[in-house]
MDAnalysis code that builds the backbone (N, CA, C; Angstrom):
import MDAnalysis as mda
import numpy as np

u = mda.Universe.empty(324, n_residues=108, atom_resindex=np.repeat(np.arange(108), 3), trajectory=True)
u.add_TopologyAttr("name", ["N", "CA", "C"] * 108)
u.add_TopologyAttr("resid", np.arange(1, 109))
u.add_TopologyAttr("resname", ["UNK", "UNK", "UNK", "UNK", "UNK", "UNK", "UNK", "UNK", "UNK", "UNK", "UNK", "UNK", "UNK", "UNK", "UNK", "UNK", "UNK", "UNK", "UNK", "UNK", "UNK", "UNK", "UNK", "UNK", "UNK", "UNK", "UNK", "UNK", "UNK", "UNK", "UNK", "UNK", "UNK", "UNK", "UNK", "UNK", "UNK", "UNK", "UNK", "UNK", "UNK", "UNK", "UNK", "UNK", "UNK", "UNK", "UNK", "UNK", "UNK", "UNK", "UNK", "UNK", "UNK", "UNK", "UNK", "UNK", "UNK", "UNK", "UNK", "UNK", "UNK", "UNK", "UNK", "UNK", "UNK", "UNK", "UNK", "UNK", "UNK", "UNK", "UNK", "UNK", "UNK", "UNK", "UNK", "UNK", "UNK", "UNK", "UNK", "UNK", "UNK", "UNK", "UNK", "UNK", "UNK", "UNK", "UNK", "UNK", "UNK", "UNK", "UNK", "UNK", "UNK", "UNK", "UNK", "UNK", "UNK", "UNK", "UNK", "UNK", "UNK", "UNK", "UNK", "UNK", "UNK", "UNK", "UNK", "UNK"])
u.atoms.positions = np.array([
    [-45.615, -11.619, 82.119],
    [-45.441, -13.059, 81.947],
    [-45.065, -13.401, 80.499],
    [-45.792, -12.858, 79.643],
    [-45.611, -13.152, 78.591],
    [-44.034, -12.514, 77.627],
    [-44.001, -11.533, 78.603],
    [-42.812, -11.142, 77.938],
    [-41.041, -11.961, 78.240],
    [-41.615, -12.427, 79.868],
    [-40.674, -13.437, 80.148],
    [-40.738, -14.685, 79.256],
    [-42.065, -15.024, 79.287],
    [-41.617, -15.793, 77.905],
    [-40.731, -16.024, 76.875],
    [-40.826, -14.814, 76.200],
    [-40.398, -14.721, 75.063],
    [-38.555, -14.353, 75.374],
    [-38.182, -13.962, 76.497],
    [-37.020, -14.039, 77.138],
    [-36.557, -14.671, 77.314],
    [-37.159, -16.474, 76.959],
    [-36.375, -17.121, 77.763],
    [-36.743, -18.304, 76.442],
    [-37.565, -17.791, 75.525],
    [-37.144, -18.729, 74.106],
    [-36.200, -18.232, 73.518],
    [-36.286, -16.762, 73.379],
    [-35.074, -16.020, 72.402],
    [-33.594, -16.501, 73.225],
    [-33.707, -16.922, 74.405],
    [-32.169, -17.942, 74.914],
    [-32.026, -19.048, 74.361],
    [-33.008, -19.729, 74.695],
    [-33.314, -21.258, 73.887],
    [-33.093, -21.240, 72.557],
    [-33.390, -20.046, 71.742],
    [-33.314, -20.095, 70.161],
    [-31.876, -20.128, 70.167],
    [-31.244, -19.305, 70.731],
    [-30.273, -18.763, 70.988],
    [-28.785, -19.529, 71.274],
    [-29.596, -20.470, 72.052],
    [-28.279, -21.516, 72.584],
    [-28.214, -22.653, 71.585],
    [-29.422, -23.149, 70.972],
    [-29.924, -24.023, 70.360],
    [-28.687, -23.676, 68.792],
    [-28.941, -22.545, 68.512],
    [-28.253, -22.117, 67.064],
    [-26.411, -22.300, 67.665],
    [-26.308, -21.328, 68.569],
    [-24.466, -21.549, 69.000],
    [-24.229, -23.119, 68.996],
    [-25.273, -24.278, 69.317],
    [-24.695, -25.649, 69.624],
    [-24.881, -26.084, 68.216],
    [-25.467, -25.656, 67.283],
    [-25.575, -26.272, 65.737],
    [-24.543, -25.842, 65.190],
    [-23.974, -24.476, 65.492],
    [-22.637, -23.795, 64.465],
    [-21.569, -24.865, 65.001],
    [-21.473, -25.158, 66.631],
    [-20.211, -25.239, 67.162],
    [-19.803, -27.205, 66.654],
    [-21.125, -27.624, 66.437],
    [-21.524, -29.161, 65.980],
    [-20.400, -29.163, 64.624],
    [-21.170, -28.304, 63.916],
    [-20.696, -28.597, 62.661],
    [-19.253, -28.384, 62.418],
    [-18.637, -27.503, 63.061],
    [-17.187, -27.083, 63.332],
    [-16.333, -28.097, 63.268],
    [-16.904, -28.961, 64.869],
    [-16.139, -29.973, 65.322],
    [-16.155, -31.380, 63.807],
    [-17.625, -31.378, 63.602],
    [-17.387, -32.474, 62.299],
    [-16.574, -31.806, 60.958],
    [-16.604, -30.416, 60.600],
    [-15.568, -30.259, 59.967],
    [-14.187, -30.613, 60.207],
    [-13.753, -30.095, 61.433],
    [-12.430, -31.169, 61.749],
    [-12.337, -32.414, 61.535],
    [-13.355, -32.952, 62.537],
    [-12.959, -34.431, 62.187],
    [-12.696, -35.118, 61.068],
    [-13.605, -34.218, 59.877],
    [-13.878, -34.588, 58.592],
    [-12.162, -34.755, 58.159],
    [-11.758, -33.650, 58.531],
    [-10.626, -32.963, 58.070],
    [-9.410, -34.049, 58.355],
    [-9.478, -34.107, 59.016],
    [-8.576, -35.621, 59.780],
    [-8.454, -36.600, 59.465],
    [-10.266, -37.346, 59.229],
    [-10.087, -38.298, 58.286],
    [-9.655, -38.222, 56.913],
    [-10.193, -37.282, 56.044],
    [-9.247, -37.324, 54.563],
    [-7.761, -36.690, 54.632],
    [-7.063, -36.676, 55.781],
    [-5.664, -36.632, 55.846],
    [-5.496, -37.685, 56.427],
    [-6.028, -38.536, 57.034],
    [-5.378, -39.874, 57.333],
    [-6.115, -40.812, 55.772],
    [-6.827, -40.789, 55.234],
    [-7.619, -41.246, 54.231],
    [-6.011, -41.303, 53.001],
    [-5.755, -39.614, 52.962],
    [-4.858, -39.756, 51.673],
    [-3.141, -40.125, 52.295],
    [-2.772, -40.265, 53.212],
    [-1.802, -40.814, 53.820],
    [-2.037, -42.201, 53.414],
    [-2.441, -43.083, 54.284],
    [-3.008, -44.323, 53.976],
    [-3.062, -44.398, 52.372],
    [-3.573, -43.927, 51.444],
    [-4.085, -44.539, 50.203],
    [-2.537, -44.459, 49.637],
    [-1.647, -43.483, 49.752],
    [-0.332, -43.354, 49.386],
    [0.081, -44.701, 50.160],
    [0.590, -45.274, 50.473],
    [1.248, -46.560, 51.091],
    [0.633, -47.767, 50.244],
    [-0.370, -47.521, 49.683],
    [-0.876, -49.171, 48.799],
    [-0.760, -48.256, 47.423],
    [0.059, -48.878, 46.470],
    [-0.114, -47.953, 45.353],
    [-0.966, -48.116, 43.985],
    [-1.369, -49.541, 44.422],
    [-2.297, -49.928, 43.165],
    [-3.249, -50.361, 43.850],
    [-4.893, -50.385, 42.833],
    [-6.007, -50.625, 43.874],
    [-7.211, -51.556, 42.801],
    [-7.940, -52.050, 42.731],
    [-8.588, -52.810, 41.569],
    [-9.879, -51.707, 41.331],
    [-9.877, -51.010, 40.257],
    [-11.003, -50.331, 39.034],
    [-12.124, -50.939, 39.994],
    [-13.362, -50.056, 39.892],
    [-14.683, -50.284, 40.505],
    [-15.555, -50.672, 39.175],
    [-15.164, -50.386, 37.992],
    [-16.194, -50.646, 36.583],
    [-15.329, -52.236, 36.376],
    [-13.619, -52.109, 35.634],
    [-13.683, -53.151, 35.385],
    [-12.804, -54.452, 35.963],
    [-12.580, -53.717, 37.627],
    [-11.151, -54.458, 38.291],
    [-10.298, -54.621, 37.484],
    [-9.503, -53.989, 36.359],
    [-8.070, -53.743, 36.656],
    [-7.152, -53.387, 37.725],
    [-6.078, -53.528, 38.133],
    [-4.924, -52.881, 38.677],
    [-5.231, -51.877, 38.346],
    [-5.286, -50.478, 38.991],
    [-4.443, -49.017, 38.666],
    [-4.422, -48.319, 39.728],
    [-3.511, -47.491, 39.619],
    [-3.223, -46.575, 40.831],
    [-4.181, -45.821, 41.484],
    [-3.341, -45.931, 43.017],
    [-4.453, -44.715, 43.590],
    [-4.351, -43.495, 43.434],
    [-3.036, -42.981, 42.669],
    [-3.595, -41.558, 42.308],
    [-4.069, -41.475, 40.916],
    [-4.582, -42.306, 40.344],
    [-5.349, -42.207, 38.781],
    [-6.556, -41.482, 38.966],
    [-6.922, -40.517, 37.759],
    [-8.099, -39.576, 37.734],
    [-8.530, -40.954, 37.108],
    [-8.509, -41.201, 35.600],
    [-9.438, -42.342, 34.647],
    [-8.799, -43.744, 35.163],
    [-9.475, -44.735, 34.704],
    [-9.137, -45.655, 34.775],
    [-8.583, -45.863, 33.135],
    [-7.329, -46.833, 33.028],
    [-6.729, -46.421, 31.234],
    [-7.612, -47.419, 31.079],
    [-7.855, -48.560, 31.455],
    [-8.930, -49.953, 30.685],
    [-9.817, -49.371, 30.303],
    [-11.063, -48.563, 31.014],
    [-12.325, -48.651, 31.082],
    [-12.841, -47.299, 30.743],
    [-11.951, -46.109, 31.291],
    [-12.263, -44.633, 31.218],
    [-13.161, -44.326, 32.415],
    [-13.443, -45.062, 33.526],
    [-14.221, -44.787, 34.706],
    [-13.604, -43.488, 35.603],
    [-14.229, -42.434, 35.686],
    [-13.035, -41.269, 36.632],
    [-12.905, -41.288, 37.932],
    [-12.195, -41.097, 38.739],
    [-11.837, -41.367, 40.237],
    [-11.341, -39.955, 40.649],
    [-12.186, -39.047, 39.649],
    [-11.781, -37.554, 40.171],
    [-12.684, -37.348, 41.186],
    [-11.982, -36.662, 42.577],
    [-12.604, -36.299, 43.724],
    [-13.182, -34.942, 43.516],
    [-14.498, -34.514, 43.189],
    [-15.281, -33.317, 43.283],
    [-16.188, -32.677, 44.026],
    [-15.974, -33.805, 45.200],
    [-16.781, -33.788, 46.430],
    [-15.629, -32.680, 47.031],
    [-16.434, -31.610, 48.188],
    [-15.956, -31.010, 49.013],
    [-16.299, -31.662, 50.272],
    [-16.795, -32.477, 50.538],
    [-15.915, -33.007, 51.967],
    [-14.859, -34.087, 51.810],
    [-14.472, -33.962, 50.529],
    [-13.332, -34.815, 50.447],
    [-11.917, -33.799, 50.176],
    [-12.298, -32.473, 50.700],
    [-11.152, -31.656, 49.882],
    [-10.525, -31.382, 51.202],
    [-9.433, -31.334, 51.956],
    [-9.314, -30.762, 53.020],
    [-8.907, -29.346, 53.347],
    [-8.372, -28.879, 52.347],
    [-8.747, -26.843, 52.624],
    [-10.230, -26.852, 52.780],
    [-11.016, -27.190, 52.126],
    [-12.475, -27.169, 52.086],
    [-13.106, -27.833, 53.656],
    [-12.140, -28.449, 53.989],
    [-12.591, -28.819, 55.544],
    [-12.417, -27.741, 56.647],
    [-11.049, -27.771, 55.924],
    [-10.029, -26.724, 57.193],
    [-10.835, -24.902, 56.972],
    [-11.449, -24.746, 55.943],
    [-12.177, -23.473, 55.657],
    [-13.413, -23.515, 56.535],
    [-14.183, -24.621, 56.148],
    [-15.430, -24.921, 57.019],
    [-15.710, -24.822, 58.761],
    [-14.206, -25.743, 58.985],
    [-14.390, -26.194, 60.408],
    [-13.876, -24.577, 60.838],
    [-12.755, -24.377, 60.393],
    [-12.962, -22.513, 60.498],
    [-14.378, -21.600, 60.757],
    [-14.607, -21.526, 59.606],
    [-15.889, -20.938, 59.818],
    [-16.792, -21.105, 60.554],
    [-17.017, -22.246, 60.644],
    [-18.066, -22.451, 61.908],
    [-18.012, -22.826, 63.401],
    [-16.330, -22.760, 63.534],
    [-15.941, -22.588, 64.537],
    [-16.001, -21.176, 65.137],
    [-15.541, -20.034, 64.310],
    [-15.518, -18.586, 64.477],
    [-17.208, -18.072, 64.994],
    [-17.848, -18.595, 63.971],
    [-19.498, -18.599, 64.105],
    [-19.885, -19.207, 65.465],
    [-19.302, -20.255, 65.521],
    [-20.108, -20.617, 67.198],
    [-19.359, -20.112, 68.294],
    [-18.137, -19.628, 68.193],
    [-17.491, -19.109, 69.133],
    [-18.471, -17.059, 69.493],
    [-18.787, -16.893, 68.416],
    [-19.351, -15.311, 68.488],
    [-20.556, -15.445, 69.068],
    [-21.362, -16.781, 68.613],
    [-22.776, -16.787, 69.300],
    [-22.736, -17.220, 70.821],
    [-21.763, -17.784, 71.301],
    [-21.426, -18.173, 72.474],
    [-21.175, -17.110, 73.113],
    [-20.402, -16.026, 73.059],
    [-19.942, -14.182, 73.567],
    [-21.463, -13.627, 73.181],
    [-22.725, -13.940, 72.627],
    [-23.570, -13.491, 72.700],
    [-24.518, -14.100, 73.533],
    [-24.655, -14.823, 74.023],
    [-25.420, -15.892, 74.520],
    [-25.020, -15.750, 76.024],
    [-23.672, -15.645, 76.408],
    [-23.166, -15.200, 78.061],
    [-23.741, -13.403, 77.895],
    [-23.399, -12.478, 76.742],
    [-23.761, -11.370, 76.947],
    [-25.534, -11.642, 77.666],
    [-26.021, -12.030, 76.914],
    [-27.082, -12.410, 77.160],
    [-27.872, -12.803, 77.955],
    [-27.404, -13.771, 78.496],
    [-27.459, -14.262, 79.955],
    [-27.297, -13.339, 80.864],
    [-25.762, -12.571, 81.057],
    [-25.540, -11.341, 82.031],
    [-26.382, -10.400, 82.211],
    [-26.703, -10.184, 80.856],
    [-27.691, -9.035, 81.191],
    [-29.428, -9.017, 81.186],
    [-29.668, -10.647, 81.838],
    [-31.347, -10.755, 81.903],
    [-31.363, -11.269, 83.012],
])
């Protein structure tokens, strides 16, 4: 009994982890999508008002020239190789735990 137990959490652990890799995958894409529709879009308006001192300046400005405020993106979910790497990866990752998880199944 007890060993069925433990047969049938180590699935549960099991399925539980393949649906967290395969989660995060899919929001890497999506992520990915939105900051390519994000920097599409921001290209079409070309000036935007400063967050320190509302000037005019562009949307591709790192500083702001008025104020010196930076608008450098150093976030990685704003990078989209950094998406397209991710949603990769953890797509590959939930796809392997999934071929383990049917192995798994088949053979209990």
């Amino acid at each position: 009994m007890l060993n069925n137990l433990n047969s049938n959490l180590e699935m549960i652990v099991l399925g539980l982890v393949t649906l967290f890799f395969l989660v995060l995958g899919v929001l890497a894409w999506i992520l990915m999508f939105k900051n390519i529709y994000l920097k599409i879009t921001k290209r079409a308006s070309k000036m935007k008002p400063c967050n320190a001192c509302a000037h005019s300046i562009s949307t591709t400005a790192i500083i702001c020239p008025h104020c010196g405020e930076s608008y450098r993106s150093s976030s990685a979910y704003e990078s989209i190789t950094g998406c397209i790497i991710a949603g990769l990866m953890f797509s590959v990752i939930g796809l392997k735990f999934i071929e383990l998880f049917i192995e798994e199944f088949i053979t209990k």
